[in-house]
C-alpha positions in Angstrom: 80.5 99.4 185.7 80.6 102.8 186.9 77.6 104.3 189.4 75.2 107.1 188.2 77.0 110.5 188.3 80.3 108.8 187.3 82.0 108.0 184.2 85.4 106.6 183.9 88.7 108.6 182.2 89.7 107.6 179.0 92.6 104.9 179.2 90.6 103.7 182.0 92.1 99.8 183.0 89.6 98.7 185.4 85.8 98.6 185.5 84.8 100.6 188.8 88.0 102.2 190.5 88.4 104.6 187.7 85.2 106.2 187.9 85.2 109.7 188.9 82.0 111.9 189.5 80.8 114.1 186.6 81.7 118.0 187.8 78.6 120.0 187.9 76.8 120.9 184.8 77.2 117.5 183.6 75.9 113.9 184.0 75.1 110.5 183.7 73.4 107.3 183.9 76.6 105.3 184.9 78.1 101.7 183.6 80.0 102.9 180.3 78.3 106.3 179.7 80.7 109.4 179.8 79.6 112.9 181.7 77.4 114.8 179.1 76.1 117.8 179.5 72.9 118.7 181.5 69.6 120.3 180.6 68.5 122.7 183.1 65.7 125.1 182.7 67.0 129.0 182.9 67.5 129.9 186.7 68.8 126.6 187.8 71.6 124.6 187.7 72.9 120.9 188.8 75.3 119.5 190.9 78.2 117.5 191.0 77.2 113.7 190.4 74.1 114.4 188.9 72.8 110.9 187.2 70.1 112.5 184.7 70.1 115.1 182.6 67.2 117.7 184.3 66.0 115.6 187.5 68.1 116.9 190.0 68.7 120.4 188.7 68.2 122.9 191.5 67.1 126.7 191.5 69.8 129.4 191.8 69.6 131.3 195.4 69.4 135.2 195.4 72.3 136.7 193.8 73.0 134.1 191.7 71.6 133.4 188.0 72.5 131.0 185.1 70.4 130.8 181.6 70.1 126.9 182.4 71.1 124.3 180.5 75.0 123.3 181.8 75.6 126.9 182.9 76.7 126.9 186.5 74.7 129.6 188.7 76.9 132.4 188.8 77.0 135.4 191.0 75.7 138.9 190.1 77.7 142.0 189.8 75.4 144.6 190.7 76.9 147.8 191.5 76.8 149.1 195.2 73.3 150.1 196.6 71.6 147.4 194.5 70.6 143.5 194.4 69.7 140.6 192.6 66.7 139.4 194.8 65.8 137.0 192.8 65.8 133.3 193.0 65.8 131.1 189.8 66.7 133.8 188.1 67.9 133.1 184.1 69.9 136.6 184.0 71.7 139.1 186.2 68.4 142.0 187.2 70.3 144.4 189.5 67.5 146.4 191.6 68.2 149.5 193.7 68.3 148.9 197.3 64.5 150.4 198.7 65.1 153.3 201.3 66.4 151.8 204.6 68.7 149.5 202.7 72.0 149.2 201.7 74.4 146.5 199.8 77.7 146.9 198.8 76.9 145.5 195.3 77.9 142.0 193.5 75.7 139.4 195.1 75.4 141.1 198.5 71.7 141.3 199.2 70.1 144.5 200.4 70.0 144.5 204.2 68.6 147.2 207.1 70.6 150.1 207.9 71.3 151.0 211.1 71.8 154.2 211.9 71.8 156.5 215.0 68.3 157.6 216.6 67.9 161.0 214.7 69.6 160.1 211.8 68.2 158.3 208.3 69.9 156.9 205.7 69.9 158.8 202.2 
């Protein structure tokens, strides 16, 4: 029988070599369960292999988000001179980058200007 985070195809011919490991958004408890979906709260999201349903579920980094459950964390689309700071977020919040800051948009996080002695950045 198959190890947690695995479930075997179907067809399969023997016991243990036909296990593969559940993709992420999905689990399970091994021996003849099948990859079911998980249950993660909004903002997080689980690996590959996971072997319970919420357990091992981790939060989404800055400029990702996912509304939980099986959705993967996925990245933001924020336009240029914006963010999604946030992490564990449940949905995409695109902020404007504070003065000093720039990003080029998507998931690119707001980071220091640098510009010349004398000048500033508008």
């Amino acid at each position: 029988s198959g190890k947690p985070g695995t479930a075997s195809s179907a067809g399969a011919t023997d016991p243990l070599k036909e296990c593969v490991e559940c993709v992420a958004g999905l689990w399970s408890g091994g021996k003849n369960q099948t990859c079911e979906p998980t249950t993660c709260k909004p903002g997080s999201a689980s690996p590959a292999g996971a072997s319970s349903t919420n357990s091992e579920c981790v939060e989404c980094v800055a400029g990702m988000f996912s509304p939980g459950a099986s959705t993967l964390c996925r990245n933001a689309t924020c336009t240029p001179g914006q963010s999604s700071a946030a992490v564990g977020a449940p949905a995409q919040k695109c902020e404007e980058c504070v003065s000093g800051k720039y990003s080029k948009g998507k998931a690119m996080q707001c980071k220091p200007t640098n510009c010349a002695p004398g000048m500033y950045c508008q």
